[in-house]
C-alpha positions in Angstrom: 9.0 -13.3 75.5 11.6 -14.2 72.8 11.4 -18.2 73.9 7.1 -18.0 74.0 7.0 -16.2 70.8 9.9 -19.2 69.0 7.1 -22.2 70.9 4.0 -20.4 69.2 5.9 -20.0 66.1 7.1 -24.3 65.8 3.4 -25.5 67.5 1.4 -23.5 64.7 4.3 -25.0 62.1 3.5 -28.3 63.0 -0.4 -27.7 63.5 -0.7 -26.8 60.4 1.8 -29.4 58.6 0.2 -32.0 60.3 -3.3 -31.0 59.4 -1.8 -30.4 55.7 -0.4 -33.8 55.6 -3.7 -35.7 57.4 -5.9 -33.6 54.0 -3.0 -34.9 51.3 -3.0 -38.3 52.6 -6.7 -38.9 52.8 -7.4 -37.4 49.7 -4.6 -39.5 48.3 -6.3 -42.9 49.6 -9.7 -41.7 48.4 -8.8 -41.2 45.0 -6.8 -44.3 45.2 -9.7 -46.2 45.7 -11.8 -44.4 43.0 -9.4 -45.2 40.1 -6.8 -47.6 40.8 -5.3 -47.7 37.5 -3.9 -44.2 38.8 -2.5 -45.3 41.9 1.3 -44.9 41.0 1.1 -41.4 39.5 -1.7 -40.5 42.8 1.4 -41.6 45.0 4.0 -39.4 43.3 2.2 -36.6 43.3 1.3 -37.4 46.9 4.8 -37.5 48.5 5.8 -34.1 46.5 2.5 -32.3 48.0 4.1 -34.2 51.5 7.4 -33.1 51.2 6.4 -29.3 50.2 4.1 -29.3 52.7 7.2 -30.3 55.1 8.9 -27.9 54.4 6.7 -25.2 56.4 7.9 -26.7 60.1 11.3 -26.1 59.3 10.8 -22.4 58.2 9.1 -22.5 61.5 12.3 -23.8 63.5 14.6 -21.3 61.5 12.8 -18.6 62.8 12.3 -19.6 66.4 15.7 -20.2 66.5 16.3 -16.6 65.0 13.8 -15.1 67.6 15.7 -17.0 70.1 18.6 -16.3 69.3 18.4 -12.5 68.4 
C-alpha cells in the first residue's frame, strides 16, 4: 500500500505542477503580447512563479520516498 500511496502522491505532484506551469506560462505570453514594453520584467517574474511552482513535485518525491521507505 506504501508504494500505491508514494505513486498517488508524485502523479498529483506533477498534475498539478504541470497544470500550474501550463496557467503561468500562458498568462505570461498573453500579457507579453498586451504590453511589450514589459516583456523583461513579465519574464522575471515568470520564471520565479516557475521555479516556486517547481518546487511542489519534489516535496512530492520526498514524501513518497518517506512513505516508501518507512
Amino acid at each position: 500500500m506504501n508504494y500505491i500511496a508514494a505513486a498517488i502522491a508524485i502523479f498529483g505532484a506533477a498534475v498539478g505542477a504541470a497544470y500550474g506551469n501550463g496557467k503561468v506560462i500562458s498568462k505570461t505570453i498573453e500579457s507579453m503580447t498586451r504590453q511589450p514594453e514589459m516583456a523583461g520584467q513579465l519574464r522575471t517574474t515568470m520564471f520565479i512563479g516557475v521555479a516556486l511552482i517547481e518546487a511542489v513535485p519534489i516535496l512530492g518525491v520526498v514524501i513518497a520516498l518517506l512513505l516508501v521507505f518507512k
